[in-house]
DSSP file (Angstrom, degrees, kcal/mol; ACC not computed):
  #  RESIDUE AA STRUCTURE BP1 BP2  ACC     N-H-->O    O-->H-N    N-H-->O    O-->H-N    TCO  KAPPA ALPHA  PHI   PSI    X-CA   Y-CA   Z-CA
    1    1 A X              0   0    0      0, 0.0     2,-0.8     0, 0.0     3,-0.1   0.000 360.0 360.0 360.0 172.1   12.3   95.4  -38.2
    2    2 A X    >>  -     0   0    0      1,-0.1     3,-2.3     2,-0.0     4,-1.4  -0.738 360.0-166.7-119.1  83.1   14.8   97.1  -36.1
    3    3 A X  H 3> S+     0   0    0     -2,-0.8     4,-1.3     1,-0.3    -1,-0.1   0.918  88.6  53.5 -74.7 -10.5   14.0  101.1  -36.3
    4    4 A X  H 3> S+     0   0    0      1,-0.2     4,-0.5     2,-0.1    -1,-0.3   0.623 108.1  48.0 -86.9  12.8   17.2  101.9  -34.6
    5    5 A X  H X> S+     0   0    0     -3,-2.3     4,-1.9     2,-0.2     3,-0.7   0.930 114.7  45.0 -98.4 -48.8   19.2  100.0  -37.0
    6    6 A X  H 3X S+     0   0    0     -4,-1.4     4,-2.2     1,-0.3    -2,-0.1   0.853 110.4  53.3 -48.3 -62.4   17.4  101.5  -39.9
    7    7 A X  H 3X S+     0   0    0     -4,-1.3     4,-1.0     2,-0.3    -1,-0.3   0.423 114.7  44.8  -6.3 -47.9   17.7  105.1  -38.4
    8    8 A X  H <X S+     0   0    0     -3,-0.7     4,-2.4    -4,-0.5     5,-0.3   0.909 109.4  51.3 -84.0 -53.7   21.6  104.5  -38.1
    9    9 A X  H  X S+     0   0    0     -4,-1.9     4,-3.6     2,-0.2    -2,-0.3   0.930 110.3  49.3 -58.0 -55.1   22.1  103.1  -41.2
   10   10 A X  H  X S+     0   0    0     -4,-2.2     4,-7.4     2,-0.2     5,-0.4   0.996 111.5  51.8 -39.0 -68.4   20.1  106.2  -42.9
   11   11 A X  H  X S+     0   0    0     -4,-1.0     4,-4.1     1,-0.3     5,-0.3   0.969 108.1  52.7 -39.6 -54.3   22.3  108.7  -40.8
   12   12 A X  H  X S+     0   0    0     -4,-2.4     4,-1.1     2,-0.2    -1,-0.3   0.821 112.9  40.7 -58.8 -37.8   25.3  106.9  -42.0
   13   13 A X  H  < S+     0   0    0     -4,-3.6     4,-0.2    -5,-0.3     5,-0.2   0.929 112.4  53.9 -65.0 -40.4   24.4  107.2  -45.7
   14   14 A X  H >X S+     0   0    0     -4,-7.4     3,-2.0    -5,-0.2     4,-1.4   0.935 110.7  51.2 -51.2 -45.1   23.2  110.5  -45.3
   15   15 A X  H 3X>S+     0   0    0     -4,-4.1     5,-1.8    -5,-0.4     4,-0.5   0.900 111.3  42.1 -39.4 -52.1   26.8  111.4  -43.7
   16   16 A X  H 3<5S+     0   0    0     -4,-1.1    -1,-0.3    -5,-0.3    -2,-0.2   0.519 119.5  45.0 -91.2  -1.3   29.1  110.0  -46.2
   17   17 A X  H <45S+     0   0    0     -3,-2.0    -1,-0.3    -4,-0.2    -2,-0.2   0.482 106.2  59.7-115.2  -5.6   27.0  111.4  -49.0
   18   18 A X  H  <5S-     0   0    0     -4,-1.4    -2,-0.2    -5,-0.2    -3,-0.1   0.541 114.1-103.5 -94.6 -11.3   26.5  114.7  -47.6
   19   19 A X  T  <5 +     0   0    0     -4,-0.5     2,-0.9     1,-0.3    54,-0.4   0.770  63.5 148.8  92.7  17.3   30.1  115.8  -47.3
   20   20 A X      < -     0   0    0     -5,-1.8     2,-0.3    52,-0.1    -1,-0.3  -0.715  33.2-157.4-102.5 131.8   30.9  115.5  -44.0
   21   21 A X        -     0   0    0     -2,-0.9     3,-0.1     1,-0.1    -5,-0.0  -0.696  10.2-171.7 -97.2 150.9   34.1  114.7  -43.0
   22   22 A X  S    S-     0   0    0      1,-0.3     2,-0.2    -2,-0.3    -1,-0.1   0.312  78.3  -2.7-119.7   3.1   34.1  113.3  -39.8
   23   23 A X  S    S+     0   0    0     -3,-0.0     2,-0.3     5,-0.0    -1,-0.3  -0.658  79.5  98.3 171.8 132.8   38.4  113.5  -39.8
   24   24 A X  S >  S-     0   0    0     -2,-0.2     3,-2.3    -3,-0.1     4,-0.5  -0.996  85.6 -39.7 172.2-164.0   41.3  114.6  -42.3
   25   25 A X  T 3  S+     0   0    0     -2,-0.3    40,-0.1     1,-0.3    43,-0.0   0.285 130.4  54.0 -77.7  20.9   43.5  117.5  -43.0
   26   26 A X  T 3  S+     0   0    0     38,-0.1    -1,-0.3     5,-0.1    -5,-0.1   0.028 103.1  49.0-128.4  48.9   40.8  120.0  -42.4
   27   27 A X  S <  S+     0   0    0     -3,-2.3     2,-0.5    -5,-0.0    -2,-0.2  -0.008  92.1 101.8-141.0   1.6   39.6  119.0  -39.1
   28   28 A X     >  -     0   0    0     -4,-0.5     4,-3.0     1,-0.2     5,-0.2  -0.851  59.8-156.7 -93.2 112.9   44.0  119.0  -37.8
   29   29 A X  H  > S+     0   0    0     -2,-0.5     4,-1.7     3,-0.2    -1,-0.2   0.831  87.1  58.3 -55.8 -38.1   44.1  122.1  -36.0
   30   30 A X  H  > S+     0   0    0      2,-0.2     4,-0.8     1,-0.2    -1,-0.2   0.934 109.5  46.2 -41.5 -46.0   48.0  122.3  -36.7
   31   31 A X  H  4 S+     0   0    0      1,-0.2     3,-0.2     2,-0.1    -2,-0.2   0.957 114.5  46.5 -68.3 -57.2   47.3  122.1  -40.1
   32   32 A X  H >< S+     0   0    0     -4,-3.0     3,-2.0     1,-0.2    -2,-0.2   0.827  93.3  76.5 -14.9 -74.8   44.6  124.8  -39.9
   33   33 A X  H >< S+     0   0    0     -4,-1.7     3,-2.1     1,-0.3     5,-0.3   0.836  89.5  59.3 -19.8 -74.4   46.4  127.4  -37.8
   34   34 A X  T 3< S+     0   0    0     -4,-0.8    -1,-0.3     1,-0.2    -2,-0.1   0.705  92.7  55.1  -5.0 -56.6   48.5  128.6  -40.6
   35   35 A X  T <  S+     0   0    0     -3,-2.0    10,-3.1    -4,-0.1     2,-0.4   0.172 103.2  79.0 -95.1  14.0   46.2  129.8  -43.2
   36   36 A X  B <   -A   44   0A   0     -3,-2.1     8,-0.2     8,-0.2     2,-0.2  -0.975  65.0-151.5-142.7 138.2   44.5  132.3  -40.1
   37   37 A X  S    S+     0   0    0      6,-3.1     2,-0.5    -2,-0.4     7,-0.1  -0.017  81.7  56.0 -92.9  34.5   46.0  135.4  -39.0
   38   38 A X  S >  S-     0   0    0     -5,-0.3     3,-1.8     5,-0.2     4,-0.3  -0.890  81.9-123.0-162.7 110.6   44.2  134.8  -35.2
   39   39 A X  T 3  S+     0   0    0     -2,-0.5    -1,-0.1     1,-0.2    -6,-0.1   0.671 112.2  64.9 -33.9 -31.8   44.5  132.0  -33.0
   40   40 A X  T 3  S-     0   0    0     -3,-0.1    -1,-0.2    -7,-0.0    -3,-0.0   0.508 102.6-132.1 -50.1 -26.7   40.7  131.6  -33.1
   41   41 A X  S <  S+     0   0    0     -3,-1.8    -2,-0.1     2,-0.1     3,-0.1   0.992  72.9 121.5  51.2  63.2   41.0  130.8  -36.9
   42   42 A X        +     0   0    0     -4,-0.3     2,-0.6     1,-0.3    -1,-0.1   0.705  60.8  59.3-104.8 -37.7   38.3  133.3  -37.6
   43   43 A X  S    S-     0   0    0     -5,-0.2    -6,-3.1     1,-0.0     2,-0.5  -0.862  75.1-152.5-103.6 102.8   40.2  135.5  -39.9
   44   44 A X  B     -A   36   0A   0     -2,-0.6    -8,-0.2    -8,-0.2     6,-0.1  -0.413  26.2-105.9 -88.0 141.3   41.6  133.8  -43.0
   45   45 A X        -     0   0    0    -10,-3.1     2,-0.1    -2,-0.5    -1,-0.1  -0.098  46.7 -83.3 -43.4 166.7   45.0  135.3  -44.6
   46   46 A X     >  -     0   0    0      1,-0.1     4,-3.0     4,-0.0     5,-0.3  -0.269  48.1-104.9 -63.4 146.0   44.9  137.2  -47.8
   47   47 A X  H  > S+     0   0    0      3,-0.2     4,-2.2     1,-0.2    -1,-0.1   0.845 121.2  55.2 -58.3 -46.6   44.9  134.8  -50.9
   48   48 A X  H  > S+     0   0    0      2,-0.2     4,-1.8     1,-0.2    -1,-0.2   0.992 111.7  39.3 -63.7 -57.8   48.6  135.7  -51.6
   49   49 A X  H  > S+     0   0    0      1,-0.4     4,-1.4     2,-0.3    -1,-0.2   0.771 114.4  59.3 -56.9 -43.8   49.9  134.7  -48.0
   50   50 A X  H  X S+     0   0    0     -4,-3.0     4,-1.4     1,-0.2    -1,-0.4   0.836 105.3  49.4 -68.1 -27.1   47.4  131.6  -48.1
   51   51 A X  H >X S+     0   0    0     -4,-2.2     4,-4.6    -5,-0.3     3,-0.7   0.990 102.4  52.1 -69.7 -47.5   49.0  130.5  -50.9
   52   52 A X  H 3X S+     0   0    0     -4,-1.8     4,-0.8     2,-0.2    -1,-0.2   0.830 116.6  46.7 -60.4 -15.8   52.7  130.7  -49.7
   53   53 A X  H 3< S+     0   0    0     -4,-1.4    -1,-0.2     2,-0.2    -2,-0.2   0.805 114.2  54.5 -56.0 -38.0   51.2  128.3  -46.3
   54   54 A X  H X< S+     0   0    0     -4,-1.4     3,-0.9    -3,-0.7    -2,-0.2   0.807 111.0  38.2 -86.0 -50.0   49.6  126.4  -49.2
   55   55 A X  H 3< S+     0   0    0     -4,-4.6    -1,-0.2     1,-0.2    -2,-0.2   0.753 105.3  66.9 -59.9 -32.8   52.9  125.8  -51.1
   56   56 A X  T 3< S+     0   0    0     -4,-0.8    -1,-0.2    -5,-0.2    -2,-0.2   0.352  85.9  92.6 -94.1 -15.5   55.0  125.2  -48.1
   57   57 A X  S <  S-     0   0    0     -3,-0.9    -3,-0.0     1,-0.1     0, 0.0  -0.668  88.2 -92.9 -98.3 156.8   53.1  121.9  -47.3
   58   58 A X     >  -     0   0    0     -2,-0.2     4,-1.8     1,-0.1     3,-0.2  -0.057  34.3-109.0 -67.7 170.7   54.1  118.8  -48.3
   59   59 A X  H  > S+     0   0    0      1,-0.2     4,-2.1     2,-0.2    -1,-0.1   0.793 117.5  46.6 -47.9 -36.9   52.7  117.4  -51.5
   60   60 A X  H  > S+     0   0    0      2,-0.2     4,-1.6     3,-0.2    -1,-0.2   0.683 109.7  51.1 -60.8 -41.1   50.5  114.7  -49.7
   61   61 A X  H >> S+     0   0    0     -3,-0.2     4,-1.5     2,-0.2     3,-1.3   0.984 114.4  50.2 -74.1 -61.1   48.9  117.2  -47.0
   62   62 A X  H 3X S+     0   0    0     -4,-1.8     4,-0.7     1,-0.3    -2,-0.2   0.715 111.1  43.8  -5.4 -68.7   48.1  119.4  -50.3
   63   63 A X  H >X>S+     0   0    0     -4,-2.1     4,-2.0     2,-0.2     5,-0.6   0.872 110.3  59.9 -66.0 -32.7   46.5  116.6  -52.2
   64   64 A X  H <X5S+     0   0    0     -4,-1.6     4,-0.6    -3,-1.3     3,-0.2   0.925 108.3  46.3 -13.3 -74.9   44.6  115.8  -48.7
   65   65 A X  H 3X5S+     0   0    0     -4,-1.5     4,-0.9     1,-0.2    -1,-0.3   0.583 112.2  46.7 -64.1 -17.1   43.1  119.2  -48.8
   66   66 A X  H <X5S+     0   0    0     -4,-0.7     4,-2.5    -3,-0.6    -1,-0.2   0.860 113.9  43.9-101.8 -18.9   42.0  119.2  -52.1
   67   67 A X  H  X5S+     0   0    0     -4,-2.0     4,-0.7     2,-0.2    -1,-0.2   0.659 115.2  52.8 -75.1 -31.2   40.4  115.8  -52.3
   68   68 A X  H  <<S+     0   0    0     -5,-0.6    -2,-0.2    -4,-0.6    -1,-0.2   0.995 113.5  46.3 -67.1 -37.4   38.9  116.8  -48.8
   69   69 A X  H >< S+     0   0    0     -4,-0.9     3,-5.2     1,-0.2    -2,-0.2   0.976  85.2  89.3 -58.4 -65.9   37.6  120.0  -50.7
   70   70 A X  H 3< S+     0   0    0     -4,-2.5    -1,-0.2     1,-0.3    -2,-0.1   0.615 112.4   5.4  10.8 -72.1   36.3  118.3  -53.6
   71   71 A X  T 3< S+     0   0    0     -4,-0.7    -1,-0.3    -3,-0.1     2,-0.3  -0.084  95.6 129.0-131.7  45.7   32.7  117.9  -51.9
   72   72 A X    <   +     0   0    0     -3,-5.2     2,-0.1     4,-0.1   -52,-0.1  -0.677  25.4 162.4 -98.6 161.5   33.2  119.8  -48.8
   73   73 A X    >   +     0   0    0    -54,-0.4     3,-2.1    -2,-0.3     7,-0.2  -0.217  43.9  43.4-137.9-133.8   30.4  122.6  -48.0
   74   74 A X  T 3  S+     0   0    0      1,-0.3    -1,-0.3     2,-0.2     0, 0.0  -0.090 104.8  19.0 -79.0 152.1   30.0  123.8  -44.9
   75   75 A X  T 3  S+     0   0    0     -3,-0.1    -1,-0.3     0, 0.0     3,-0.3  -0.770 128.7  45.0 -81.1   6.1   32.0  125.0  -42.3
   76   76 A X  S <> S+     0   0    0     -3,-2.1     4,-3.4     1,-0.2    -2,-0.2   0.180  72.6 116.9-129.6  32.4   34.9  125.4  -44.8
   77   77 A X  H  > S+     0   0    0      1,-0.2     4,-0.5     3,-0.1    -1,-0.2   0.499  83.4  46.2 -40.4 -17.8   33.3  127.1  -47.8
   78   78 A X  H  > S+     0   0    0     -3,-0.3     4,-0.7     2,-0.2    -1,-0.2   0.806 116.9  51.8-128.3 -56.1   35.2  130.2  -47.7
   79   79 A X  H >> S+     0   0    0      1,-0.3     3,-2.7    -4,-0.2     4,-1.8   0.978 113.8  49.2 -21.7 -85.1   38.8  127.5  -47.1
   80   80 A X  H 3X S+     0   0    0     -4,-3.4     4,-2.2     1,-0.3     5,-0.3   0.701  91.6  59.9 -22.0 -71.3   37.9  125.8  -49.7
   81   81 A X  H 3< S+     0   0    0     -4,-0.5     4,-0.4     2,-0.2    -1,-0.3   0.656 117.0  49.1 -41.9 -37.1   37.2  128.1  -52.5
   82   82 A X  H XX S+     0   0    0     -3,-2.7     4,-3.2    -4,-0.7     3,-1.7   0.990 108.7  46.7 -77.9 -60.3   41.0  128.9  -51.7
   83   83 A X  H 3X S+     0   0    0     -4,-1.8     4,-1.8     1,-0.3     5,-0.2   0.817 113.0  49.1 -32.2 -79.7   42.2  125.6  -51.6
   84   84 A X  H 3< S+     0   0    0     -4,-2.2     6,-0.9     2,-0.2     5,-0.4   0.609 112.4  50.9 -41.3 -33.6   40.2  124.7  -55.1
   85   85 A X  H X4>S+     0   0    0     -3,-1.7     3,-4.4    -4,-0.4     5,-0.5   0.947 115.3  43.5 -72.1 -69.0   41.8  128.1  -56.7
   86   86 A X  H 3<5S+     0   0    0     -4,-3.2    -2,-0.2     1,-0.3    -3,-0.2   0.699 110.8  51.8 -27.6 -55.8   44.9  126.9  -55.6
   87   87 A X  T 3<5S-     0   0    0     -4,-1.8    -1,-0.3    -5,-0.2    -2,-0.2   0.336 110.5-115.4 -59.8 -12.7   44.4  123.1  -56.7
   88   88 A X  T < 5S+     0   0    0     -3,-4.4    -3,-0.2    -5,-0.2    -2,-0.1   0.418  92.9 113.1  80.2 -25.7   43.5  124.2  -60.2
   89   89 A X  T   5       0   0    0     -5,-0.4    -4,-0.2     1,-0.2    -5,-0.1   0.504 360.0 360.0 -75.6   3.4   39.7  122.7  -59.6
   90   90 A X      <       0   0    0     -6,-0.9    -1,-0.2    -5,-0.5    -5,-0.2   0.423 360.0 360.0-123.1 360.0   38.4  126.8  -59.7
């Protein structure tokens, strides 16, 4: 057998079962930018403030983020957890 094939195939399961998004509405810095008082996007707004960023998008990017949330972990635990309040899922 083929061990790099195997070896890729593995990675690739692991990926897609593991939560990682490899592209969506929380990997669009545009989208991002908003919700962060800092160009760095180190510092996220205040719950209230994220929410009005959060309302202000359309319905589609919304549902984006929350499906994108759904079984995201890391780097955007902290996002999330807003997101998910927001969505109703918390």
């Amino acid at each position: 057998m083929n061990i790099k094939a195997i070896c890729l195939g593995a990675a690739i399961a692991l990926s897609s079962s593991g939560g990682i998004a490899l592209a969506g509405a929380l990997n669009e810095p545009d989208t991002m930018e908003p919700f962060f008082t800092d160009a760095s996007m180190k510092t996220m707004k205040p719950l209230e403030e994220f929410k009005v960023v959060f309302m202000a998008m359309p319905a589609e990017k919304r549902e984006q983020m929350k499906k994108e949330c759904a079984d995201m972990r890391q780097p955007f635990t902290a996002f999330c957890a807003n997101v998910n309040t927001l969505g109703g899922h918390n």
